[in-house]
C-alpha positions in Angstrom: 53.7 108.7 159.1 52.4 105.7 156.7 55.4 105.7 154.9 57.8 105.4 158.0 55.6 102.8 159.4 55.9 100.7 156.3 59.9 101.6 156.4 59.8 99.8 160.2 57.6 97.0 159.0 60.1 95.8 156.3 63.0 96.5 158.7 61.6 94.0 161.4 59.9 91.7 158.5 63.7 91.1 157.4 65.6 91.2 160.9 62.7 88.6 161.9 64.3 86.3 158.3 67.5 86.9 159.6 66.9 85.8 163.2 65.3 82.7 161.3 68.4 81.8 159.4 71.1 83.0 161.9 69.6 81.8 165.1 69.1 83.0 169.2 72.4 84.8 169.1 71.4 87.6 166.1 67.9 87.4 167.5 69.2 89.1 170.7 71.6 91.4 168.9 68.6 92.7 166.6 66.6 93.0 169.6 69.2 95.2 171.4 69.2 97.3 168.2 65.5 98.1 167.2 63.9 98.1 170.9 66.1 101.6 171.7 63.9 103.1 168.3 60.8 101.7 169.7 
């Protein structure tokens, strides 16, 4: 269970880098993408 909580840490620490760089547009496609395996 650690290990795939550490897997889904790094996945949202680096879709949070690339809502950063690509803006409000990718920040609501990543959202509809990770909140369905929430």
């Amino acid at each position: 269970l650690n290990k795939i909580d550490a897997r889904i840490m790094r996945n949202v620490y680096s879709m949070q880098q690339l809502e950063i760089k690509m803006g409000p547009i990718c920040a609501l496609d990543y959202r509809a993408v990770i909140l369905p395996l929430t």
